[in-house]
Each structure stands twice: as structure tokens, then as C-alpha cells.
N, C-alpha and C positions, 0 to 999 in steps of 0.2 A: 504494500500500500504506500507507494511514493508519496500522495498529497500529508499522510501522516506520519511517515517518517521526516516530511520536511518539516511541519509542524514540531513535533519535538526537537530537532536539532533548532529550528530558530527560537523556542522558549529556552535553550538552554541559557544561562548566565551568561556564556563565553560570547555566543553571538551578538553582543551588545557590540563587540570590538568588527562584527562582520562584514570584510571588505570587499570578498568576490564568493558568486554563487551563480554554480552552471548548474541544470536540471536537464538533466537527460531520457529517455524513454521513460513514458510513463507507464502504458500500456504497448504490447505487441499490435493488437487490434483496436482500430479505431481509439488514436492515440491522440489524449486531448487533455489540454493544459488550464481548462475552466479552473477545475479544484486548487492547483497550483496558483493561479492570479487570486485566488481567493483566500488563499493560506498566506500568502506574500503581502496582501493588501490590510490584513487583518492587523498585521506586526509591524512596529517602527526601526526602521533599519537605516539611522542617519548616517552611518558609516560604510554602506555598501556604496562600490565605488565600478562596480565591473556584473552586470546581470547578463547571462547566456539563457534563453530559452531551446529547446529543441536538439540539445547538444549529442546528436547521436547520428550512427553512421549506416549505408546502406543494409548493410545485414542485418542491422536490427530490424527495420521499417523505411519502407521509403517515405523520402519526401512529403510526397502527397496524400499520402495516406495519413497524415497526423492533422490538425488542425486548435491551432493555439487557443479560439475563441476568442474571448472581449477579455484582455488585456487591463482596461483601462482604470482595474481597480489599484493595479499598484503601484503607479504613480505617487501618489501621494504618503505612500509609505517609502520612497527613497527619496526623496527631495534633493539628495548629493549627488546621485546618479552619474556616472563621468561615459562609462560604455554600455551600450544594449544593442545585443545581436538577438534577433529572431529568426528562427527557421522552421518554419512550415507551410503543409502544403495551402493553407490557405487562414488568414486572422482578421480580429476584427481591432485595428489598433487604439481606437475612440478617439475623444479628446487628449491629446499631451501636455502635460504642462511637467517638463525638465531641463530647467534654466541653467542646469549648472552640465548639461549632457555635450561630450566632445566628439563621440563617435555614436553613429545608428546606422548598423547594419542591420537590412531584409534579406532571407535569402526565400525564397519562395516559387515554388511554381503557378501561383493562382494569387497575387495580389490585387488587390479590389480598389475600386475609384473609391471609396469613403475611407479607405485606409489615407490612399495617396493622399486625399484633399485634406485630411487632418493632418498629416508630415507639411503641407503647404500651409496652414493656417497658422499651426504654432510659431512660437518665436522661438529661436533659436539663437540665443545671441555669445554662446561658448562654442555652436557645433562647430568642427571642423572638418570631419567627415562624414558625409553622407553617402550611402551605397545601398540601392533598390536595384534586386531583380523584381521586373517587373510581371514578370512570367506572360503564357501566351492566352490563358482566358479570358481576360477583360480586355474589352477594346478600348486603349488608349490614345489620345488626340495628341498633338503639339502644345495644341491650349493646354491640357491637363498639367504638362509640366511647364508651362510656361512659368508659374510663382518661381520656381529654382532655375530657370536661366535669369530672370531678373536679377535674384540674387538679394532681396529690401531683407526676406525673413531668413537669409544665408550670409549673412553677414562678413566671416571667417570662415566660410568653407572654402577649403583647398583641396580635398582629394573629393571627385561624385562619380560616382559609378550607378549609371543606368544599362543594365545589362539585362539579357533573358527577356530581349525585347521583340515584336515584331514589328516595332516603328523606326527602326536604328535610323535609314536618313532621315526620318524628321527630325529626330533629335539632334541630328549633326546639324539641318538648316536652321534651328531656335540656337544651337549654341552659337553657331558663327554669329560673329558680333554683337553675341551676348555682354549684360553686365558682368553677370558670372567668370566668365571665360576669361576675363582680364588677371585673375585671382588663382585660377589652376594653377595645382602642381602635380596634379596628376589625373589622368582620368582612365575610367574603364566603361568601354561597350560591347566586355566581350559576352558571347555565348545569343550574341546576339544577330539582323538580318543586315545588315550591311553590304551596300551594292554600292556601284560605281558613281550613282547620283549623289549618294548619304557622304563618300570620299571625295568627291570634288566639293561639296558644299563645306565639307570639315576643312581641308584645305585651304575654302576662303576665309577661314578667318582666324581672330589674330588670338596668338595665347601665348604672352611674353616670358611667363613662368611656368610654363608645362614643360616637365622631365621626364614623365613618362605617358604613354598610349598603348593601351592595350585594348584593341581589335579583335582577338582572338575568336574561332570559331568555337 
């Protein structure tokens, strides 16, 4: 029973001092991290500094087959928050409010517009990187990411990785000559549909501190 063995380890005394916490498989079948946001959100954890949801690998469970649920209870029980990777096949991330958050990693094969629109609504004003697979079930626009090529609620983002897309050159024609694009130091689109029109648009435009690109299939 993972959601209650979490539970006792974060009543214990010691976790008062707790700075990183990965959670890994919960179930084999229909593997779902409801009980866990809710064990998480119940508890004050000002000292966690590193959250991993989903932390498990092919053999256990694919991907897709798990699904995080609504997230959005635990929030408010890390307010120090510095890193949060998610992985699964499909979440509901709600409202965010983690003002002190440096890095948000998605990995996901089924990320959803109400997710996306809430990562553009928040502020953000520590993040520095930001990284969405955006997977291939939701049909996403230019518009949708247009908030993060602006750049108003990305403030210090230097590294963004939109990957596990099926809109790669739109993404390339919103970045050129984005706000954003000025600030790169690294970007990733890989795993993504990238064609000849998506590279000539990326091409035009300018990215004075980008050191790295990765494209990869």
C-alpha cells in the first residue's frame, strides 16, 4: 500500500528536515497517483526542495498506462518547491501557485490543453526551466503556446523543451523572433515532427545564447 507507507514515512519526526521525494509505481494496473496528491497535500513539507512523481521505468508499467490525476492538492503543502518532474500517461495539473519552482519537467504521452493553459497562466518568476512533452492526443495550436514564446510569465527561462510534438514547425515559426528566444541557452524538440519548413523557419531566427539544439528523432 504505497499511498500508506508514504503517509507514515512523512508523519515521521525526521521528515520535518525533508528535502527530496520520488514516488515510484504505485500500482502495476491502472497506476494512479490520486491517493498520493492527497497524502502529500494533507502534510507541511517547507523543506522539500526536489518532488519526482511517476518515477518508474518500462518494465514496470508503461507510460500510459498510469495516470497522475489532479495534482493540484499539493501545492500548497510545498511552498519551497525548487524541482517537479511528472510522468505520466496523462494529468490533470490544476491551478499552480510555486513561486519559488526552478525547474518543471512533463514527461507525458497525453498532455491536455487545461494542463498546458494552467503552466501559461501561472507566474513563474524563479522558473528557469521549463520542459513539456506535449504528446500526440491533444490537438495543439501555435496560439496555445504562444504565452511561452512571449516569455511576460517566463521570465528566466533559459532551457524549454517542447518535445513529443506533432506541431514541431509551428513551434519553430512562434519561436523565431520570439521574446523568449533572445534568453535561450538551450532548447529541445526532440522526439518530435520536424520537417524542412519547421528548419528553415528555426533558422530565421535569432538566438544569441543558445549552446545547445537538440532535434532529435
Amino acid at each position: 500500500d504505497v499511498p500508506q507507507a508514504l503517509a507514515n514515512l512523512l508523519d515521521h519526526p525526521s521528515c520535518k528536515f525533508l528535502r527530496e521525494l520520488s514516488v515510484g509505481i504505485v500500482t502495476s494496473a491502472d497506476n494512479s497517483y490520486d491517493e498520493i496528491a492527497r497524502v502529500i497535500g494533507e502534510r507541511e513539507l517547507p523543506h522539500l526542495h526536489t518532488l519526482i512523481l511517476g518515477d518508474f521505468h518500462s518494465e514496470e508499467t508503461e507510460l500510459n498506462w498510469s495516470n497522475l490525476g489532479d495534482i493540484s492538492a499539493i501545492y500548497p503543502a510545498v511552498p519551497n518547491l525548487r524541482r517537479l518532474t511528472l510522468r505520466s500517461g496523462s494529468m490533470t495539473v490544476g491551478a499552480i501557485e510555486l513561486p519559488k519552482l526552478e525547474a518543471l519537467t512533463v514527461v507525458s504521452g497525453g498532455f491536455d490543453l487545461a494542463s498546458l493553459t494552467h503552466i501559461c497562466e501561472a507566474d513563474w518568476p524563479a522558473l528557469t526551466t521549463l520542459s513539456l512533452q506535449l504528446g500526440r492526443d491533444e490537438v495543439f495550436t501555435r496560439a496555445h503556446l504562444q504565452p511561452i514564446f512571449d516569455g511576460a510569465k517566463f521570465p528566466k527561462v533559459t532551457h524549454l523543451g517542447l518535445g513529443n510534438s506533432t506541431i514541431t514547425d509551428e513551434i519553430c515559426r512562434g519561436l523565431a523572433g520570439s521574446a523568449i528566444a533572445s534568453r535561450l541557452v538551450s532548447l529541445d524538440l526532440s522526439q518530435g515532427t520536424l520537417g524542412d519548413d519547421g528548419a528553415r523557419a528555426l533558422a530565421a531566427g535569432t538566438y544569441p545564447k543558445l549552446a545547445h539544439l537538440d532535434v532529435s528523432s
